[in-house]
C-alpha positions, 0 to 999 in steps of 0.5 A, a space after each residue: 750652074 751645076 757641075 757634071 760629073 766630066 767637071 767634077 773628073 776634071 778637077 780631080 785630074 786638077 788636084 791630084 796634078 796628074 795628066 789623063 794619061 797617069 790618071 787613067 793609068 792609075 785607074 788601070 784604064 787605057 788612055 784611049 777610053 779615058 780620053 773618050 770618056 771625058 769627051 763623050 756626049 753622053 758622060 763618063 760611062 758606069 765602069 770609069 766611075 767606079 774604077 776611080 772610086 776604087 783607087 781613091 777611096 777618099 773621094 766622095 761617090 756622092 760628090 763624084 756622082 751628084 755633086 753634093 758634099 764635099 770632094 773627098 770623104 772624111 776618113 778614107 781609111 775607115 771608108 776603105 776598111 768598109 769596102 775591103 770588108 764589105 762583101 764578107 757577109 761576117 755581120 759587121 756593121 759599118 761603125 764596128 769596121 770603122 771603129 776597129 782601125 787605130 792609129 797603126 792601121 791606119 799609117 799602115 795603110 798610108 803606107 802602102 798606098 804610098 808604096 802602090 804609087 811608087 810602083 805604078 810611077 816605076 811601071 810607067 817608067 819600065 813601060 816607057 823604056 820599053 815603047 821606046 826600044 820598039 
């Protein structure tokens, strides 16, 4: 039986070991619509996949949409670069973008992501404290 694309959401909720709250937090998503979302009828709607496409960048859309490959792409840091750069009309191709990012680039990259994740975490928390002291 085929997975949908609430299943396939699921199991990245799964492998990330986040709660769908701290994933829709991390989609810049209310919980509310989130939770909606994974209950709904019709399937999660248009925008939650490309918010979740655009915070993971290592996840495959062809995966997340239509369940072929595999879950996750197999350079995230190329596949970022691609869509950070895509939208510049420089006439660049993909495999000149992809081929440009070396090793630094690409820690540099982990990095920061690292550290975006730490900031959410920390946001959580002041938000949590102030919800709390109403």
């Amino acid at each position: 039986m085929e997975q949908t694309i609430t299943q396939r959401v699921i199991l990245l909720l799964e492998h990330y070991g986040l709660s769908e709250a701290k994933f829709a937090m991390s989609i810049s998503v209310s919980q509310s619509t989130f939770n909606s979302a994974l209950r709904a009828k019709n399937g999660i709607p248009i925008n939650i996949i490309s918010a979740i496409l655009n915070r993971y960048v290592d996840i495959s859309a062809e995966w997340l949409m239509r369940g072929n490959g595999e879950m996750f792409i197999s350079n995230p840091t190329n596949y970022a670069r691609q869509e950070i750069s895509g939208g510049n009309n420089s006439g660049a191709t993909f495999s000149n973008v992809a081929g440009s990012i070396n090793e630094s680039e690409s820690e540099t990259i982990k990095r920061l992501i690292d550290k975006n994740d730490k900031l959410t975490e920390r946001i959580e928390k002041l938000t949590d404290l102030l919800l709390q002291t109403k």
